[in-house]
N, C-alpha and C positions, 0 to 999 in steps of 0.2 A: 410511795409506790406508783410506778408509770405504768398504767394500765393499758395502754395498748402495745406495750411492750412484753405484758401479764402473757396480753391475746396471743403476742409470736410467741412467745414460748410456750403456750399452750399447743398453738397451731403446730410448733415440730412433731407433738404428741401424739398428731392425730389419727395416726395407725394404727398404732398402737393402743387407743382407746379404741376405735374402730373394731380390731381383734376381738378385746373383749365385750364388747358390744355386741358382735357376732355368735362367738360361741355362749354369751346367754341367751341369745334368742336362738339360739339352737337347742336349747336346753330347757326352755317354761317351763316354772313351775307355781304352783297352789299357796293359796295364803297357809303361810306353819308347814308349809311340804317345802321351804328353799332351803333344802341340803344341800345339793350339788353346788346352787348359785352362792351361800354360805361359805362353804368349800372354798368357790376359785376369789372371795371377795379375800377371807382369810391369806390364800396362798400369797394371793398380789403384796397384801399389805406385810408381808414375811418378808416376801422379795425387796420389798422398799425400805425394810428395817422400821416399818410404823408398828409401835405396840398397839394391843387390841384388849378388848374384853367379848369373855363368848363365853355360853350362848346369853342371850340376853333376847327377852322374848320369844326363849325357842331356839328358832333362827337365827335373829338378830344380832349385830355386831356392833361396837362401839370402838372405833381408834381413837388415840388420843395423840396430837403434836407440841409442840411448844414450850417454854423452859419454867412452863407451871407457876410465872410468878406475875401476878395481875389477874387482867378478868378474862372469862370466859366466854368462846362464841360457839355456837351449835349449828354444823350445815347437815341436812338431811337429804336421805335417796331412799324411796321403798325402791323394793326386789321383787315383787311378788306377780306372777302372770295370768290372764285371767282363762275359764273354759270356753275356749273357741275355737273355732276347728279356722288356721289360716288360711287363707286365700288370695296373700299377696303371691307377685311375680316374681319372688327374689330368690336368689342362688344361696339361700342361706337360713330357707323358711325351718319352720321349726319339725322335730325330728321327734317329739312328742304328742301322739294324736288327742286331740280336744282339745291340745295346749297351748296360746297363742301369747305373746306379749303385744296384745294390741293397747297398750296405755303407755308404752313407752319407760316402762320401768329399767326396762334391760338399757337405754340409754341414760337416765338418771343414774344410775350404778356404776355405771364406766366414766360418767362423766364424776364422780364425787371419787374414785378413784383415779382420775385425772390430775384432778385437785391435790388427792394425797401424794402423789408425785412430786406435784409443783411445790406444794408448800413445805415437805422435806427438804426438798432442795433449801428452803430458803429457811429454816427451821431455826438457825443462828437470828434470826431477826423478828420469831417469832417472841414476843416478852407478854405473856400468857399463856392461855392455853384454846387449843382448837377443837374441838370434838368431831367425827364424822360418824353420822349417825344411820347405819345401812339398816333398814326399815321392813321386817315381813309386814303383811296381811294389812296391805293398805283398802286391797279391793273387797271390803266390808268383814274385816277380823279385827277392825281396831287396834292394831299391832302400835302405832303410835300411842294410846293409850297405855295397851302395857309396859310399852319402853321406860314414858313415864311414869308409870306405878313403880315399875321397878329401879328407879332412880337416876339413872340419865343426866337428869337435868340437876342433878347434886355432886358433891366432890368432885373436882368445885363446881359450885353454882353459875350455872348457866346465865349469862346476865343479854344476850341477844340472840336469836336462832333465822336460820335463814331456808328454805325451801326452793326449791329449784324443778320446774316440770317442762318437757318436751309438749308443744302446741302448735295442730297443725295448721291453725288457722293465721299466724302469723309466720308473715315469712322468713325465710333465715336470714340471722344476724338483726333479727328484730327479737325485743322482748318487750312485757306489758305486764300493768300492777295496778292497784290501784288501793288508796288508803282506807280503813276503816274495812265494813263487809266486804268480805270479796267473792266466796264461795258460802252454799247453803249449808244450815243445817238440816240434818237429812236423817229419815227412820223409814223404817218397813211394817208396812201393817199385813197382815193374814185375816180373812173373816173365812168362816166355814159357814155358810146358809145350811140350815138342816129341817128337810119337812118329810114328806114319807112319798118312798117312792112307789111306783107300781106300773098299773097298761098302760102306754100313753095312747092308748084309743077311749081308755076309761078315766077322762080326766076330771070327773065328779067324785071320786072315790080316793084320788092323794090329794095331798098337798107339795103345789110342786115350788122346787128350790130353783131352777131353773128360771123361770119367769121372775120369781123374789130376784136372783143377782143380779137378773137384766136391769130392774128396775132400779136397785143398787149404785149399780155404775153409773145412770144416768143421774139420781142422786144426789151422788160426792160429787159430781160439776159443777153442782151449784152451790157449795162451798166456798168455794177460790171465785164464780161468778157474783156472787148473790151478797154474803160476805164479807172477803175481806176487801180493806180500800184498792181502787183500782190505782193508786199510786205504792201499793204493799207490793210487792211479790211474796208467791206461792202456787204451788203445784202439788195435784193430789191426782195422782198418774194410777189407773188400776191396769198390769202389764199381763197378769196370769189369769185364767179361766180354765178349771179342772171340771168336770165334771158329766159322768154318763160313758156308757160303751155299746148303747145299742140303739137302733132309729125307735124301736117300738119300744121304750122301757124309761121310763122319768125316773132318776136314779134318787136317791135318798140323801141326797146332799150335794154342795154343789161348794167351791174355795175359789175363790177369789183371791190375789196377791197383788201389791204393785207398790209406790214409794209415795212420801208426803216430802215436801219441801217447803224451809221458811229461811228468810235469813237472817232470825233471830230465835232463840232456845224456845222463848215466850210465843212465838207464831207457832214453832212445831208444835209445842204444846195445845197450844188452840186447836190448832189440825187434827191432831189425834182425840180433843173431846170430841167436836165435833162428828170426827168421820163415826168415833163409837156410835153417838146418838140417832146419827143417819142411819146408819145401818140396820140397828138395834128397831128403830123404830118402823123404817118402810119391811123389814123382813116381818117385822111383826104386822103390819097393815097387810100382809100377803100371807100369812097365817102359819108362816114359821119363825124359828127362830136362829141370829147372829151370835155367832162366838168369834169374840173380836179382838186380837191380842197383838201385841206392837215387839215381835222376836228379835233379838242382837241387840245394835248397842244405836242409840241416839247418837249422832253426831251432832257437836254444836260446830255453829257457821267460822269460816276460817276469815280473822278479823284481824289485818295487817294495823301493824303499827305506824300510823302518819311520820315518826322520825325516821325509823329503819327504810321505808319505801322512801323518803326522799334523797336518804344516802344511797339505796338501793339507784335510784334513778336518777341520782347525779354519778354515778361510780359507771352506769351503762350507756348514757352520754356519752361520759370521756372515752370510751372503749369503743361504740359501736358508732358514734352520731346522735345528734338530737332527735334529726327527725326516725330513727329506728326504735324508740322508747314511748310508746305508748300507754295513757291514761283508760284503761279498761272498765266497763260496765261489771257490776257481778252478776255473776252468773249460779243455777241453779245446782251445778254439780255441785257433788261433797269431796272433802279432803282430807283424812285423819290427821295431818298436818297440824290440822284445829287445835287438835289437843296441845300439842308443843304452846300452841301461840295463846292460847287461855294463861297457859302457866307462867312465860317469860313475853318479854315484848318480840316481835321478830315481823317477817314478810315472805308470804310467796309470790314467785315470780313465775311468769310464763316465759319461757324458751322458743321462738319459732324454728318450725322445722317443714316446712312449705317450700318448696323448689319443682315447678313443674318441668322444668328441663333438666334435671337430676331425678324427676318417675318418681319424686316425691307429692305427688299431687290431693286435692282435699278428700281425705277419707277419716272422716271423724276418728276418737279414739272410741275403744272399743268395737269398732269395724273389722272385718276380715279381710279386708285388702289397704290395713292400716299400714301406711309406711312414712320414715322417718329420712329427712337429708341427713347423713352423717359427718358433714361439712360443718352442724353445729354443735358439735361433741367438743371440741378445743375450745368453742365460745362460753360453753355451760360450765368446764373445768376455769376460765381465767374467773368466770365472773362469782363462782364459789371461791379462788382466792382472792380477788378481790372482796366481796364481802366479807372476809374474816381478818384478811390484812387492816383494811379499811377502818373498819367498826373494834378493833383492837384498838386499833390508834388512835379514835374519839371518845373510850371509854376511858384507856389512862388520861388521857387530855383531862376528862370529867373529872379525875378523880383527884 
């Protein structure tokens, strides 16, 4: 396979992924709410003559290519948009209020159906099997989890998987990996401080929750400070503070919310003893009491396979240049991706999409004025067929 020849022919494509790249982000929707986005993923893959399996996960789709006889490789796209009201400058913002694709899904989606294009095309020279894995409720529904519950990664057994995400911190026609940890494992904690409210001119007669959560916050700092090694990473982020509706009234309780991060199962788990025992104990030193519960799902940390990232990163090499393939630090976000890659070995990738003179400029993801160059949509589709061409043909090699 000549991989920058993958690129041009990915590159004719790139309208036409373009297109649908547009009308999903015209369209956001909710983790388990991607009907419509299901809908046009289904259509496409109709159009292209790709069999599919639905629903899976709800939402979720499953195509399958290839002449089924050999090993299997798994590329994945979540769909799922998050609630943000848009405030990019684009002629194509989204037409759903509250509803934004500021992560870039609505481009992983077009670009793995880029891919299904491509690799029909070539489907004669497929000798395995290819899976495309379109992904609800990445943005904390765990939807990769139940992909894999629901079996996925079986008939046939999945033996490599690959991930692919738009990143606007690198620039386009650049992409970055790195082996081993790469993204965190990640939970959510809720504590409800609860003491008794009443006048707040009479502050001899409650007990307030108010002052207990201040002192809270400040706290769980000293967790991730005090604790754990300053060569560890970890983050114990407190985002939400509820509590009270009037200047003269200490209300009867007071919630607190926000996220722990480790980049290993065993560190969140620490975190979360931890944060209970703080809590538990300074709301008790202020003479109420913490209910401390860790809601949804643990994420464990997305842990790249040192073989697949080096194929990974020799395959984008040849494609893009040396020097456009970068060796990445990990980082504290989560990925349900995870889940894939506990079960089989595989790698994600970061996709730059950074173009300041294309009004791609750096707007973190999940930003309201998050925007994508669409010039790497044909790069994202060759380097999903290049990963499955690629890693097809070093696994019959293996076998």
């Amino acid at each position: 396979m000549d991989a920058k020849r993958v690129l041009e022919e990915a590159t004719a494509h790139q309208d036409w992924m373009v297109g649908i790249r547009r009308e999903l982000h015209r369209h956001p929707e909710l983790m388990y709410e991607e009907v419509r986005t299901s809908a046009l993923v289904r259509r496409v893959l109709d159009e292209l003559g790709v069999p599919f399996q639905f629903p899976v996960a709800e939402t979720g789709v499953v195509a399958v290519l290839g002449d089924g006889q050999g090993p299997c490789v798994a590329l994945r796209a979540d769909m799922d948009a998050l609630p943000i009201v848009e405030e990019a400058d684009i002629d194509f913002r989204s037409e759903v209020d509250g509803r934004m694709h500021a992560c870039g899904h609505d481009c992983n989606t077009a670009m793995l159906l880029g891919a299904a294009r491509m690799l029909k095309a070539r489907e004669p020279e497929i000798h395995g099997t290819v899976k495309l894995l379109f992904q609800p409720a990445e943005e904390g529904g765990a939807g990769g989890l139940r992909m894999c519950e629901e079996g996925v990664l079986a008939a046939p057994a999945v033996e490599r998987a690959f991930g692919l995400h738009v990143w606007p911190y690198l620039p386009t026609g650049h992409v970055g990996s790195r082996a081993g940890a790469f993204l965190a494992s990640a939970g959510v904690f809720d504590i409800t401080v609860v003491g008794t409210g009443g006048h707040a001119a009479m502050v001899h007669m409650v007990v307030d929750p108010v002052s207990a959560a201040a002192a809270i916050v400040c706290a769980l700092q000293t967790i991730v400070s005090r604790e754990i090694d300053p060569l560890e990473a970890a983050v114990v982020s407190v985002t939400t503070i509820h509590g009270g509706e009037a200047f003269n009234v200490i209300p009867p309780q007071v919630r607190l919310g926000g996220t722990i991060r480790s980049l290993t199962s065993k560190g969140l788990q620490f975190l979360q003893k931890r944060l209970r025992e703080v809590a538990t104990h300074v709301a008790s030193a202020h003479r109420c009491e913490a209910r401390v519960e860790f809601p949804g799902h643990d994420y464990p940390a997305t842990v790249n396979d040192a073989s697949s990232w080096k194929a990974a990163r020799a395959l984008a090499a040849e494609m893009l240049g040396d020097d456009a393939v970068h060796e990445m630090t990990p980082m504290m976000g989560g990925e349900d991706f995870a889940y894939v890659l506990e079960r089989v070995p595989g790698c994600f990738v970061m996709l730059g999409v950074r173009n300041e003179a294309a009004g791609a400029v750096v707007y973190g993801v999940h930003h309201p004025k998050f925007v994508v160059d669409e010039q790497a949509l044909p790069i994202g589709a060759a380097l999903h067929v290049g990963f499955a061409l690629r890693t097809l043909a070093e696994l019959r090699a293996a076998s």
